[in-house]
C-alpha angles and dihedrals in degrees: 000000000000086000092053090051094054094039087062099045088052080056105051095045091049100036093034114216116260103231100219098058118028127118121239094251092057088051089054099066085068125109108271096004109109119167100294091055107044084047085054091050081053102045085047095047089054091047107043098019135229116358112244106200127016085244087073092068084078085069084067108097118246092025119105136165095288096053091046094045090053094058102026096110087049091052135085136153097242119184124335110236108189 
């Protein structure tokens, strides 16, 4: 298990996570996103669509400038999938 672990977040840091599609599974790898979080991305990105610019990520409750800042360079909106 602790392979597996270490075999996503290499993913995640050499691949990025597109922000408009990615399970919450994929957001919690982050740093400083743990489950919650990565639920609450989801649930904002159902109720308010696709983001539009990473920035927006700061509307998310419980993300502020330093999460964003952290994972900012492993981040980008991919495609928008209504």
């Amino acid at each position: 298990m602790k392979w597996f672990l270490s075999l996503a977040l290499s993913f995640v840091f050499l691949f990025g996570v597109e922000l408009n599609t990615a399970s919450e599974k994929e957001l919690s790898q982050l740093k400083g996103i743990g489950a919650t979080k990565a639920k609450e991305i989801v649930a904002y990105r159902q109720a308010h669509g696709c983001f539009k610019s990473l920035d927006e990520l700061l509307q998310v409750k419980g993300i502020g400038e330093k999460t964003l800042e952290k994972n900012r360079a492993n981040l980008s909106l991919g495609e928008c999938k209504k």
